[in-house]
VEXBA-913204 format. One record per residue: x, y, z of N, C-alpha, C in turn. Coordinates in steps of 0.1 Angstrom, whole numbers. Layout:
+-------+-------+-------+-------+-------+-------+-------+-------+-------+
|   n.u |   n.v |   n.w |  ca.u |  ca.v |  ca.w |   c.u |   c.v |   c.w |
+-------+-------+-------+-------+-------+-------+-------+-------+-------+
|     X |     Y |     Z |     X |     Y |     Z |     X |     Y |     Z |
...
+-------+-------+-------+-------+-------+-------+-------+-------+-------+
This chain:
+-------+-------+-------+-------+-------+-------+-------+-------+-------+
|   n.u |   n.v |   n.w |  ca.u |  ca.v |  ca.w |   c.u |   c.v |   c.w |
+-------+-------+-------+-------+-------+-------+-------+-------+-------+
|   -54 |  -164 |   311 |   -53 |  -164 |   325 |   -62 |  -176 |   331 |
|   -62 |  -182 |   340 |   -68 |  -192 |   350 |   -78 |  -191 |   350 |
|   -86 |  -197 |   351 |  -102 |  -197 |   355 |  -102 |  -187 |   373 |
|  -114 |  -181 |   375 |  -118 |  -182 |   386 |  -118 |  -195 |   398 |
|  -111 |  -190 |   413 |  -104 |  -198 |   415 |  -112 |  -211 |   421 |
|  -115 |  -225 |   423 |  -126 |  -230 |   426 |  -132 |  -230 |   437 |
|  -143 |  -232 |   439 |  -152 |  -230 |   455 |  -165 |  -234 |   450 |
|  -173 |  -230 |   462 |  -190 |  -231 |   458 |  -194 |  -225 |   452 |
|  -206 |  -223 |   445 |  -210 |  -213 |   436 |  -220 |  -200 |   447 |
|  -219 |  -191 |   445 |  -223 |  -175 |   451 |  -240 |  -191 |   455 |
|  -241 |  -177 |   469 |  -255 |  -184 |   472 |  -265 |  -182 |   463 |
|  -277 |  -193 |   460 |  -285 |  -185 |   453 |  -296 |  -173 |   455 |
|  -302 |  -164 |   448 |  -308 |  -154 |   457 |  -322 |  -159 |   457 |
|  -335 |  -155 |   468 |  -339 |  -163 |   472 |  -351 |  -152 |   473 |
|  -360 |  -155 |   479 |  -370 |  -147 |   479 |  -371 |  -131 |   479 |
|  -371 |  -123 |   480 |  -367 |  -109 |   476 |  -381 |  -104 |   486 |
|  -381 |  -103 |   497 |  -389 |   -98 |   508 |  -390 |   -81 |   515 |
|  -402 |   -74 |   509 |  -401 |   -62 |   514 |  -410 |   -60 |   526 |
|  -406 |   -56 |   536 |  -413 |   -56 |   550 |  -417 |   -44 |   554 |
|  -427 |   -35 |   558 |  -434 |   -29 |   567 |  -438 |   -33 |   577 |
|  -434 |   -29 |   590 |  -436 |   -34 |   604 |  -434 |   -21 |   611 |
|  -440 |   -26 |   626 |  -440 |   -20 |   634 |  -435 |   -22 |   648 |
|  -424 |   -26 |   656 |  -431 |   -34 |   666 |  -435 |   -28 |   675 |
|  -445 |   -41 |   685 |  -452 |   -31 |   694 |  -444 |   -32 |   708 |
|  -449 |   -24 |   716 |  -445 |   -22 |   728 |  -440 |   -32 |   738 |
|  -429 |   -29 |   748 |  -421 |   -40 |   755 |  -433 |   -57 |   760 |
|  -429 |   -64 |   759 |  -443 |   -71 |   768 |  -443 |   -73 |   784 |
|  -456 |   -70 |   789 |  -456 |   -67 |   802 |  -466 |   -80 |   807 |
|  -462 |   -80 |   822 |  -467 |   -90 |   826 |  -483 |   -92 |   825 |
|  -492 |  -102 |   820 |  -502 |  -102 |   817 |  -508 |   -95 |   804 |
|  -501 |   -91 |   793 |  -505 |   -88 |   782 |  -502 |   -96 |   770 |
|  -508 |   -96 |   761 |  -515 |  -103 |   751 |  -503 |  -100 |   743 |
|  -490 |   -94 |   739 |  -479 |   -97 |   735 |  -479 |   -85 |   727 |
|  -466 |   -84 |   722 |  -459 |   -69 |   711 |  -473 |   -74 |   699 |
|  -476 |   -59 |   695 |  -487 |   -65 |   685 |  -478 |   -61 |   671 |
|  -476 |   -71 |   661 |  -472 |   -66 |   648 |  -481 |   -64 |   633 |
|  -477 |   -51 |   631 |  -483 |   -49 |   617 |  -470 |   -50 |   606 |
|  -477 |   -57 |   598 |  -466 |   -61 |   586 |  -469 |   -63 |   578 |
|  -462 |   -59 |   565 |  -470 |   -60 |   550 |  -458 |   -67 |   543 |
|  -460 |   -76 |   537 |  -451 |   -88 |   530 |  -451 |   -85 |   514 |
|  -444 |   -81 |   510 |  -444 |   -81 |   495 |  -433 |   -91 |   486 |
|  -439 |  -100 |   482 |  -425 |  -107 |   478 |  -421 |  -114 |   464 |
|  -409 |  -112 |   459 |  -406 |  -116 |   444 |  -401 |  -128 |   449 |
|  -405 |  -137 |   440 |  -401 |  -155 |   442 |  -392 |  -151 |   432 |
|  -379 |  -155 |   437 |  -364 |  -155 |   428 |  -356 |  -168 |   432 |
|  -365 |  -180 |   439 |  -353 |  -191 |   443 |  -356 |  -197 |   456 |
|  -348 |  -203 |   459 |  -353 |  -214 |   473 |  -346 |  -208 |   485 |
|  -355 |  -207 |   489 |  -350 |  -202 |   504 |  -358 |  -186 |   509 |
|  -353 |  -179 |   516 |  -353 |  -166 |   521 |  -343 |  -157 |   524 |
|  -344 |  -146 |   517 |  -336 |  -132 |   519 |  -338 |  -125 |   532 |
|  -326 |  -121 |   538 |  -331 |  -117 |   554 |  -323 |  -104 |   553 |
|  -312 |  -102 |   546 |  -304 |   -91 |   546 |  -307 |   -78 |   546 |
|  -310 |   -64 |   547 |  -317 |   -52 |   538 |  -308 |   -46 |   533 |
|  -313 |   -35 |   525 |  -306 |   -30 |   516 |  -302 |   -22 |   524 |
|  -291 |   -14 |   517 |  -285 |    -4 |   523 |  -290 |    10 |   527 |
|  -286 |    10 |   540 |  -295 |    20 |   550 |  -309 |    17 |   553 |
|  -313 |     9 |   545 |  -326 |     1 |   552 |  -340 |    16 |   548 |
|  -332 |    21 |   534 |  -342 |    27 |   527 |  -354 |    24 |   514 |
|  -348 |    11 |   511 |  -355 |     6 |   504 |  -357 |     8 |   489 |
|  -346 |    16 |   486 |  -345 |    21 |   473 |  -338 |     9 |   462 |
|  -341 |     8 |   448 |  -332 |     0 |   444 |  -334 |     8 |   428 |
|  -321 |    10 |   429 |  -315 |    18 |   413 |  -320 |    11 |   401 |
|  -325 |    22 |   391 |  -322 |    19 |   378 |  -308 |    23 |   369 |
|  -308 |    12 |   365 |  -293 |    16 |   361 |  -290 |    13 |   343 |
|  -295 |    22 |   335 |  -297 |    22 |   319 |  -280 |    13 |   317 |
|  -276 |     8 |   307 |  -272 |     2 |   303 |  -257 |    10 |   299 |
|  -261 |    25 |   294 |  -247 |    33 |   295 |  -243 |    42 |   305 |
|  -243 |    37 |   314 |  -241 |    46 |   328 |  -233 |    38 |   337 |
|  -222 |    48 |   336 |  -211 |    42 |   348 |  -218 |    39 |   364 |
|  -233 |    43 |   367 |  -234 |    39 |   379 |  -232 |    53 |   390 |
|  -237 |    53 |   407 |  -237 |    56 |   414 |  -219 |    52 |   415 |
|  -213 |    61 |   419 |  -197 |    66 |   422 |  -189 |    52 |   418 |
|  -187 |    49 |   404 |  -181 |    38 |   400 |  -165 |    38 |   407 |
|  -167 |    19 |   407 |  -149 |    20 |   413 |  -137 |    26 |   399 |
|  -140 |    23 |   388 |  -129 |    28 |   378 |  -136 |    35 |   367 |
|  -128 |    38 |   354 |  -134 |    39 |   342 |  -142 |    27 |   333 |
|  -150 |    31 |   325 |  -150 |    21 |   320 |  -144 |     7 |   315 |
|  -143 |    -7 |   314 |  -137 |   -17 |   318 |  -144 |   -23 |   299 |
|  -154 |   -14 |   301 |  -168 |   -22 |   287 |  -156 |   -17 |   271 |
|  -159 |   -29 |   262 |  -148 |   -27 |   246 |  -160 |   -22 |   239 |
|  -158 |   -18 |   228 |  -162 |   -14 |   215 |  -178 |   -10 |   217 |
|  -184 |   -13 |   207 |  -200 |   -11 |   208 |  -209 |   -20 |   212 |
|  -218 |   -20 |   225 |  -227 |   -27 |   230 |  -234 |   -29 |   217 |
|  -233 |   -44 |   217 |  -249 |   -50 |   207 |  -259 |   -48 |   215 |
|  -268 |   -54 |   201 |  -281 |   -48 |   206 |  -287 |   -58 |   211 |
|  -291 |   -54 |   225 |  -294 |   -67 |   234 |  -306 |   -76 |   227 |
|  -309 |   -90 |   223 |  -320 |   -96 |   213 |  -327 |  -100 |   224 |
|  -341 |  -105 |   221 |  -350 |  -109 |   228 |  -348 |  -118 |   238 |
|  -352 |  -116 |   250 |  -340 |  -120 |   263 |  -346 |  -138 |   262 |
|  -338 |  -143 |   268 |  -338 |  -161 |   270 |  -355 |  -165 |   275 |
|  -361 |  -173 |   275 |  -370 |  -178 |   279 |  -360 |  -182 |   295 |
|  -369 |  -176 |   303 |  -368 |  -181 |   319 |  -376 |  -187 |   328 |
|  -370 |  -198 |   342 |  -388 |  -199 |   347 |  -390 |  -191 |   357 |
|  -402 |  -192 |   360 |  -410 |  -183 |   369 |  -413 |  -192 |   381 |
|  -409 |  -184 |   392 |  -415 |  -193 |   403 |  -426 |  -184 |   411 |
|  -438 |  -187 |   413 |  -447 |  -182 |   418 |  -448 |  -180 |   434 |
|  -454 |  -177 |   442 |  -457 |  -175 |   457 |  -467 |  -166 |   463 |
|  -468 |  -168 |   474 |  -474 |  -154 |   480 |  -472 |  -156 |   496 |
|  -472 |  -139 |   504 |  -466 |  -142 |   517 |  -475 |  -132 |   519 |
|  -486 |  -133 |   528 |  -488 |  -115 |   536 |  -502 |  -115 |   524 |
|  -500 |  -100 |   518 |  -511 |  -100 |   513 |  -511 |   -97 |   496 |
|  -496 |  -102 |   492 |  -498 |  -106 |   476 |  -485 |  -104 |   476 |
|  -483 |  -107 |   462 |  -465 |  -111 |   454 |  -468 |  -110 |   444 |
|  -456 |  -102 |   437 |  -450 |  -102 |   424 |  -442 |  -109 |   422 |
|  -443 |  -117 |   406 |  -433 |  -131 |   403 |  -425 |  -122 |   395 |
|  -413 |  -126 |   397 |  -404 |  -124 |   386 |  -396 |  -139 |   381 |
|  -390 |  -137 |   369 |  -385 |  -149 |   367 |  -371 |  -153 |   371 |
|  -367 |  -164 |   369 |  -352 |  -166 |   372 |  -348 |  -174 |   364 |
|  -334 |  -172 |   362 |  -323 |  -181 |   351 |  -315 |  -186 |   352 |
|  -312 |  -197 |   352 |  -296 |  -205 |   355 |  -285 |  -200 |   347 |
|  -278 |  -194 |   359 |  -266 |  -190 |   349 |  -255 |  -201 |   337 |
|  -259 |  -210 |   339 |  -258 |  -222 |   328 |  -268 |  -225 |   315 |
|  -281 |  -218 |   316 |  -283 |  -223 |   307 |  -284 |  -209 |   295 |
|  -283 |  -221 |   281 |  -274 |  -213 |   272 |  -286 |  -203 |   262 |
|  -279 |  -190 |   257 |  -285 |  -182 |   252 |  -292 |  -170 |   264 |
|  -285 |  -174 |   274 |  -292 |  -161 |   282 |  -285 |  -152 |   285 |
|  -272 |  -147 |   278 |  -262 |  -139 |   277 |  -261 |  -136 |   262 |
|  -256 |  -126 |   257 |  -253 |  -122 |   244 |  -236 |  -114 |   244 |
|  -232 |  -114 |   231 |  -222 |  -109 |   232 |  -222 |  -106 |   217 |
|  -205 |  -101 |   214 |  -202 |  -106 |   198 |  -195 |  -115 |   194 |
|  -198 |  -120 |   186 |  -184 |  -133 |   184 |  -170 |  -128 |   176 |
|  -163 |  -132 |   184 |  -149 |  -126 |   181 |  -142 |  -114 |   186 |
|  -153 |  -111 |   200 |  -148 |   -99 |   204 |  -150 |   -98 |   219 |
|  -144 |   -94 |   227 |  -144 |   -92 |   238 |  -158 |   -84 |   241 |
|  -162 |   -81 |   256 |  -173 |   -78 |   259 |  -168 |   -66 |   270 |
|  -159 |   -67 |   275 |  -149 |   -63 |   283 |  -137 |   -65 |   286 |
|  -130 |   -57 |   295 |  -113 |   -58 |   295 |  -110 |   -61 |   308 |
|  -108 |   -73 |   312 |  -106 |   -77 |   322 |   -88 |   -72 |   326 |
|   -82 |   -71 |   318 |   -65 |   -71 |   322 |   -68 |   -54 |   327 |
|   -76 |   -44 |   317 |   -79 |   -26 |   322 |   -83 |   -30 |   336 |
|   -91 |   -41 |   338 |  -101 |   -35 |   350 |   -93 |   -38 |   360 |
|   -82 |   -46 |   360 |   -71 |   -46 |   368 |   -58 |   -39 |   371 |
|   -57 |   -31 |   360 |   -48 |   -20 |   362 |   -56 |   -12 |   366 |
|   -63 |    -7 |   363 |   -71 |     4 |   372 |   -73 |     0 |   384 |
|   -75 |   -12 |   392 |   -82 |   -15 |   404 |   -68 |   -13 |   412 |
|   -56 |   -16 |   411 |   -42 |   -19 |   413 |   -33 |    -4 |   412 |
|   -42 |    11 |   411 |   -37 |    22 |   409 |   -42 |    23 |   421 |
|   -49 |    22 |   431 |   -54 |    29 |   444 |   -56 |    16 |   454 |
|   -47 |    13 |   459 |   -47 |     5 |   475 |   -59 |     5 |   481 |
|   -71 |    14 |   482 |   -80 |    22 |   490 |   -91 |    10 |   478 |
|   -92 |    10 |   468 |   -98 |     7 |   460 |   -98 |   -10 |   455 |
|   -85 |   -12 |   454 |   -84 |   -26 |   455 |   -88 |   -34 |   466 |
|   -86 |   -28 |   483 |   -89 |   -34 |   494 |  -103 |   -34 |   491 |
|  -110 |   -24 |   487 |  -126 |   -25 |   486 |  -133 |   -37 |   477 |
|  -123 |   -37 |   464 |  -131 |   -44 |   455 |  -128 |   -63 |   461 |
|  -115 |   -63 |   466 |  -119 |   -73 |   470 |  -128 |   -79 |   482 |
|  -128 |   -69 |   493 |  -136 |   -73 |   504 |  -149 |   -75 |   496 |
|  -154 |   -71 |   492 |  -167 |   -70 |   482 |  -169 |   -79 |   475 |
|  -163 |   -87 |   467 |  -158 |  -101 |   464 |  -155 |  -115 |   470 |
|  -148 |  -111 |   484 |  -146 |  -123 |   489 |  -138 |  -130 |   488 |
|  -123 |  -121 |   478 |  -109 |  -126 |   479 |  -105 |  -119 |   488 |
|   -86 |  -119 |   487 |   -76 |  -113 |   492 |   -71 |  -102 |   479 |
|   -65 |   -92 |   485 |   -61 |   -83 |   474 |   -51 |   -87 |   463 |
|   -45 |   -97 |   464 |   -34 |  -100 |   456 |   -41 |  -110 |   448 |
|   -54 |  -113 |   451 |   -56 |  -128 |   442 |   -66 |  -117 |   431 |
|   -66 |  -106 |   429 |   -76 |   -98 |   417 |   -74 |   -99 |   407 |
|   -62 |  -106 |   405 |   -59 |  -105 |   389 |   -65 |  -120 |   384 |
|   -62 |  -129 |   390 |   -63 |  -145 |   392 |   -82 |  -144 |   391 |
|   -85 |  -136 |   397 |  -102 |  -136 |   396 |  -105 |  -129 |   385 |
|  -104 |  -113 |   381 |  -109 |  -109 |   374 |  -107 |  -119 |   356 |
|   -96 |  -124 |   359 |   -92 |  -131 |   350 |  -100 |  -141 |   343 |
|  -102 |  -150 |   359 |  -110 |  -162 |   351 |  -125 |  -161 |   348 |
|  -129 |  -143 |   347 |  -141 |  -139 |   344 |  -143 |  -140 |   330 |
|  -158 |  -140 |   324 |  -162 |  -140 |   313 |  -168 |  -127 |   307 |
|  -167 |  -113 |   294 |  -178 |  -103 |   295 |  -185 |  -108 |   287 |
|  -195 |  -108 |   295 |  -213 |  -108 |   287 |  -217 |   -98 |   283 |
|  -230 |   -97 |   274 |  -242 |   -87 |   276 |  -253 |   -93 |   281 |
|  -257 |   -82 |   289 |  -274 |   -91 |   298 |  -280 |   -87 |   283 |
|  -291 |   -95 |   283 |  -302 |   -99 |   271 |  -319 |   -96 |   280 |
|  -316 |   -89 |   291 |  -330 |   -88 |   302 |  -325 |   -79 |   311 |
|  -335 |   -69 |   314 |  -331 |   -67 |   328 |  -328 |   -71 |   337 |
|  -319 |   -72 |   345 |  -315 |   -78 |   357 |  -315 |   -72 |   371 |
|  -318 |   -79 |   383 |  -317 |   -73 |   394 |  -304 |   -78 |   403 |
|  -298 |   -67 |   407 |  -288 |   -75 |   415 |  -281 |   -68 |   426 |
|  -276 |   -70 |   432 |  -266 |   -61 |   444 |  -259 |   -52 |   435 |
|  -255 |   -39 |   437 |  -242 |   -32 |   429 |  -236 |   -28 |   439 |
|  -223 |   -19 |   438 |  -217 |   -13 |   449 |  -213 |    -4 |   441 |
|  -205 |     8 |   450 |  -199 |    17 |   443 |  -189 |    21 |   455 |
|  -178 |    33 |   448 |  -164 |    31 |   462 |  -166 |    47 |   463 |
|  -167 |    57 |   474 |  -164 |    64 |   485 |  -153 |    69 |   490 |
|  -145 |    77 |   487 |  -129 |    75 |   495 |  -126 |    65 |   500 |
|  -130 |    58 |   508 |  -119 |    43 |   507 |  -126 |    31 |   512 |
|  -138 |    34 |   509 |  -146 |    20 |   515 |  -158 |    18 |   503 |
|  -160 |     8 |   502 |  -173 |     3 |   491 |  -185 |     9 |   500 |
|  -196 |    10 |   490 |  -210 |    12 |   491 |  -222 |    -2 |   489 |
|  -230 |     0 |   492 |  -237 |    -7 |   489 |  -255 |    -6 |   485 |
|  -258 |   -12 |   471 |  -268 |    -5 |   471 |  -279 |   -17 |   459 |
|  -291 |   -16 |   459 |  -299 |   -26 |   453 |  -298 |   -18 |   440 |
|  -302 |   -27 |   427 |  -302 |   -22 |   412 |  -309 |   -29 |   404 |
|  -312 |   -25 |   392 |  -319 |   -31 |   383 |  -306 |   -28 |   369 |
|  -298 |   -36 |   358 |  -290 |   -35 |   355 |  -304 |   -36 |   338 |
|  -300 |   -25 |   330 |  -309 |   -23 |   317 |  -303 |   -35 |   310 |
|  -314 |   -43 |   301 |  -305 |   -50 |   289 |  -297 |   -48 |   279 |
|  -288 |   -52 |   278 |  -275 |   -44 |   272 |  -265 |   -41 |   280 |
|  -262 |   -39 |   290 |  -257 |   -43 |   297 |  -245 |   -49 |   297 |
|  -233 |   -48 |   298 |  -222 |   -56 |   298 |  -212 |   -59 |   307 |
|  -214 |   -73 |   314 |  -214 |   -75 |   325 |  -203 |   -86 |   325 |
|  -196 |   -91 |   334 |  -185 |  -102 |   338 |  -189 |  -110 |   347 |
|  -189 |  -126 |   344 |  -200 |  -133 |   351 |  -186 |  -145 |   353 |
|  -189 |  -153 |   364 |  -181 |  -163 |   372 |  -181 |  -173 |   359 |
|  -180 |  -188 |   370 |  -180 |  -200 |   359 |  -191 |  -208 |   362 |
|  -198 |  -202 |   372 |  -211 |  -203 |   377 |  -219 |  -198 |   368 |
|  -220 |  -188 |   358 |  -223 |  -177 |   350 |  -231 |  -167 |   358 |
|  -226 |  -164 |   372 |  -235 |  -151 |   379 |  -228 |  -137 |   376 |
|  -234 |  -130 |   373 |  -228 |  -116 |   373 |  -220 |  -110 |   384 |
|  -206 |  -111 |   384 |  -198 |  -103 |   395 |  -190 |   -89 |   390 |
|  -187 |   -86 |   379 |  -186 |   -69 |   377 |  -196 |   -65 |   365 |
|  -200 |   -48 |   369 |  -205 |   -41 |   358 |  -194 |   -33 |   352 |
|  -191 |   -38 |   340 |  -180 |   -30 |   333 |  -179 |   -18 |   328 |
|  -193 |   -13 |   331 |  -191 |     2 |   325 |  -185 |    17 |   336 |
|  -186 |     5 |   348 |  -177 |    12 |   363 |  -169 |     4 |   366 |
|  -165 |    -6 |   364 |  -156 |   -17 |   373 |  -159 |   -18 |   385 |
|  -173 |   -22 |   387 |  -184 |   -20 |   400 |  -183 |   -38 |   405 |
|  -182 |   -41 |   413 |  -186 |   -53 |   421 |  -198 |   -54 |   421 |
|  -205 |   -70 |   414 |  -218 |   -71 |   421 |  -219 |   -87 |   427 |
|  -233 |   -86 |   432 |  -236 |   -96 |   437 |  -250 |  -103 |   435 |
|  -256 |  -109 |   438 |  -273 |  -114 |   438 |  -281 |  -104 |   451 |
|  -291 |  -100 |   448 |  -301 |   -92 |   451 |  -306 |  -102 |   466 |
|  -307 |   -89 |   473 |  -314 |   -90 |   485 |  -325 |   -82 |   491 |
|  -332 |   -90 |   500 |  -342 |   -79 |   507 |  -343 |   -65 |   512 |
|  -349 |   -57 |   507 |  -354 |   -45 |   511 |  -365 |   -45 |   524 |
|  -361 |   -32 |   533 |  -369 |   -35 |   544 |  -385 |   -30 |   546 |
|  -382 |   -19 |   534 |  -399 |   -15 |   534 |  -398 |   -14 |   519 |
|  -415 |    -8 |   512 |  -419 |   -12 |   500 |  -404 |    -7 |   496 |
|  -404 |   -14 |   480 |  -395 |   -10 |   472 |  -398 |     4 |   467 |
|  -387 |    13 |   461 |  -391 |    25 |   457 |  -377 |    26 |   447 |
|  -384 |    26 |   438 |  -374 |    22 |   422 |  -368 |    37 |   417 |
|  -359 |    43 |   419 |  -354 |    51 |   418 |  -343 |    56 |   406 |
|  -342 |    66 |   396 |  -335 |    68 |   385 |  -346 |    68 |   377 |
|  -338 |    73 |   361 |  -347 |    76 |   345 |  -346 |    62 |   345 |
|  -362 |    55 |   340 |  -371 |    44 |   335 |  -365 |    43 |   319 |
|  -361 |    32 |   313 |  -359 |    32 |   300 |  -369 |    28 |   293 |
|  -366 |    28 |   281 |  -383 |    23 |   270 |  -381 |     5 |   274 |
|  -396 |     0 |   276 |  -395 |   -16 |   277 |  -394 |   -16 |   293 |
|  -392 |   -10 |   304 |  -393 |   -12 |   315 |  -402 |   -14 |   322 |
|  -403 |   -26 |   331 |  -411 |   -28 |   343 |  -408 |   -35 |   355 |
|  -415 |   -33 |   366 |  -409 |   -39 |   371 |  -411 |   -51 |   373 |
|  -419 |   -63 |   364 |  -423 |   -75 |   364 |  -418 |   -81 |   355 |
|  -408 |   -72 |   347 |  -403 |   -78 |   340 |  -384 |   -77 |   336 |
|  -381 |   -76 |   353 |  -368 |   -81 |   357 |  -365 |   -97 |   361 |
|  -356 |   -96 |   358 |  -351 |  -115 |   359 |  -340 |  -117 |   373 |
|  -336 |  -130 |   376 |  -325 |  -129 |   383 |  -315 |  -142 |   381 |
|  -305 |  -138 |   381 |  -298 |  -152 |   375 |  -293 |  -160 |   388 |
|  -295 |  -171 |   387 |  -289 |  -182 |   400 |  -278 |  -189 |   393 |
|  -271 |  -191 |   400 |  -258 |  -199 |   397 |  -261 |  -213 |   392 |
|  -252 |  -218 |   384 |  -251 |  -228 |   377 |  -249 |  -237 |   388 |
|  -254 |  -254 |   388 |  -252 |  -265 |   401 |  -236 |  -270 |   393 |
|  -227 |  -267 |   389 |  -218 |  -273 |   382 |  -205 |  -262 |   378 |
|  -195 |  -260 |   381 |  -187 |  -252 |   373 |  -191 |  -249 |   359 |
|  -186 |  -241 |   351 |  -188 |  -240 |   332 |  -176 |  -242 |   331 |
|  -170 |  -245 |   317 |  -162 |  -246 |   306 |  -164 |  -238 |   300 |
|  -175 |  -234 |   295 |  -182 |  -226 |   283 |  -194 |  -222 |   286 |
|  -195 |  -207 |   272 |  -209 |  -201 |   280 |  -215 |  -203 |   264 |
|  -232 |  -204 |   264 |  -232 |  -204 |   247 |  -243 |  -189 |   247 |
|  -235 |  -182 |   240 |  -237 |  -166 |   240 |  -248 |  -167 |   224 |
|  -256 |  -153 |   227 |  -262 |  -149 |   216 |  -259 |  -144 |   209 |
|  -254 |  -142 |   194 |  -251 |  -129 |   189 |  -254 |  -117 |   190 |
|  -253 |  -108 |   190 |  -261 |   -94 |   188 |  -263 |   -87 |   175 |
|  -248 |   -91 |   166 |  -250 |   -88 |   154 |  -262 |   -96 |   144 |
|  -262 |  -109 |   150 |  -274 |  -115 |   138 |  -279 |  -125 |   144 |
|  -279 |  -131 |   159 |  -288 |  -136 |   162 |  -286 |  -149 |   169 |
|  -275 |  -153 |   160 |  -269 |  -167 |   161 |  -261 |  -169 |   171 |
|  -264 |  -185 |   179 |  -255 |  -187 |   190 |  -242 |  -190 |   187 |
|  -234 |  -189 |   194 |  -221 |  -196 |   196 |  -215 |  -196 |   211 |
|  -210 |  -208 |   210 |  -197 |  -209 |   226 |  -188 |  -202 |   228 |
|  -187 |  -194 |   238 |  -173 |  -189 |   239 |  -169 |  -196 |   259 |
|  -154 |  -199 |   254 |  -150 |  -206 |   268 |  -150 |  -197 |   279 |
|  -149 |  -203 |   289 |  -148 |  -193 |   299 |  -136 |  -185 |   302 |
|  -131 |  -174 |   308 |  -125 |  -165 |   306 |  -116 |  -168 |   293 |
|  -121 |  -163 |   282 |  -120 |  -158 |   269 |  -124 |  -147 |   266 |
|  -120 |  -140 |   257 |  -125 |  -130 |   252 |  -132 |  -129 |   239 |
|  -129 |  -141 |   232 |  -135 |  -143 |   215 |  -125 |  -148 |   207 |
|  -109 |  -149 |   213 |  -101 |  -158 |   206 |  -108 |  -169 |   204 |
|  -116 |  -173 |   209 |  -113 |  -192 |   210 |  -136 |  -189 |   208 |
|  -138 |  -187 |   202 |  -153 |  -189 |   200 |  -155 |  -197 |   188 |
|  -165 |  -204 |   192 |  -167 |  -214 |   180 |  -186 |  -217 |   178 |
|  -187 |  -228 |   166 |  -200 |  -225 |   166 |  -204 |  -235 |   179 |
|  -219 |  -228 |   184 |  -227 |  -233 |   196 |  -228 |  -249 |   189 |
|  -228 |  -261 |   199 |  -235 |  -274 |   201 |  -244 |  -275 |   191 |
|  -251 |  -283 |   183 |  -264 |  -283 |   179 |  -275 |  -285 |   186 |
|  -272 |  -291 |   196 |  -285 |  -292 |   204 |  -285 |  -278 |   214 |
|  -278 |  -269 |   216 |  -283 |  -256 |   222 |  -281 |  -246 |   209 |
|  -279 |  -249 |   197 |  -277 |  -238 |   190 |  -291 |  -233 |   186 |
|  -303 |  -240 |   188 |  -318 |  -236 |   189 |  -324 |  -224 |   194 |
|  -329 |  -220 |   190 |  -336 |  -207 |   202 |  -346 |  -208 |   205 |
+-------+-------+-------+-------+-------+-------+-------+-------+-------+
């Protein structure tokens, strides 16, 4: 099928800002102004600033283990065979900061650069043609997945298509959604490594396959975070990542093995027909 159809790449996600505030009272003539109390907590994830909040503006953001369809998934599972075992996640950089009265760094990863995805060679990661027959059984469901995406309903095959399945190789943080009788959800997550996920030509993560879930890049929460769900072995929260979009379309992604370690290319929307061995100069770890 086609590549994903061309445009900009997803914005990148940007500082990850949790706010406690108060405001103060109307301002009246001759007073010294609304007084604010505010506590700034912030994860440096990228350039710029997150202004959005999470959904309902509770501040919760899901843990989501690796075999779990998720908070009310839109289908069945979309994920093939057996999740490899995620290998020791990509070297990423870190961008530091502080706003208010301290910050937590987490790192971030170009979804271009190679080895920060895993898969198996020769095999699919997911089923992009299922995740479209299932999305294409319920009108109610399709209108959601694409509003949530940012197509039209008829163009889901044409997108899901020119998707790639990965395995995350790290924990990741990202927007998820989940579908409701007839409208999407919306909700912050932390996606476990291992994970097996459908990423653009950007290489950003846009479905979790183990629901046929829409995602997106991570945004601000409005008060402290409050990490919610069973914690897996190896979890923290300083040591989630977040992937930014590639400055360039891909052709190709160069995936990890999971069975033994080794890199290889696989093109973009492929499934493992067409994988070959990685470049020598990214076949390094």
């Amino acid at each position: 099928m086609s590549p994903v159809p061309p445009g900009d790449p997803p914005p990148a996600p940007a500082p990850v800002v949790a706010v406690i505030g108060r405001r103060g009272r109307r301002r009246r003539p001759g007073s010294s102004g609304p007084i604010l109390l505010l506590l700034f907590v912030v994860v440096m994830v990228g350039v710029g600033r997150l202004t959005e909040p999470a959904a309902h503006g509770r501040g919760e953001i899901v843990l989501e283990a690796a075999s779990s369809a998720g908070p009310h998934p839109f289908t069945a599972s979309v994920a093939t065979g057996t999740a490899p075992t995620a290998p020791a996640a990509a070297s990423a950089r870190t961008t530091s900061g502080t706003s208010g009265s301290g910050a937590t760094v987490i790192a971030t990863s170009r979804g271009s650069q190679p080895g920060l995805y895993g898969g198996t060679r020769g095999a699919p990661s997911c089923d992009a043609q299922k995740l479209i027959e299932a999305l294409q059984k319920s009108t109610a469901e399709t209108a959601a997945f694409a509003e949530v995406e940012g197509i039209s309903p008829q163009d889901i095959p044409s997108f899901a298509g020119g998707l790639t399945g990965v395995v995350l190789r790290g924990d990741t943080r990202v927007t998820d959604h989940g579908f409701i009788k007839d409208h999407p959800t919306v909700f912050q997550a932390v996606l476990e490594a291992g994970t097996r996920v459908m990423v653009d030509h950007f290489g950003v993560p846009r479905v979790r396959c183990a629901g046929g879930s829409p995602l997106g890049p991570p945004v601000a929460v409005v008060i402290t975070p409050r990490y919610v769900g069973a914690q897996w072995s190896g979890y923290a929260p300083g040591g989630m990542s977040v992937v930014t979009a590639a400055t360039q379309p891909m052709t190709t992604l160069v995936l990890v093995d999971g069975a033994g370690g080794a890199r290889f290319s696989r093109p973009v929307a492929t499934g493992g027909q067409a994988d070959t061995d990685a470049p020598a100069a990214q076949a390094a770890h």
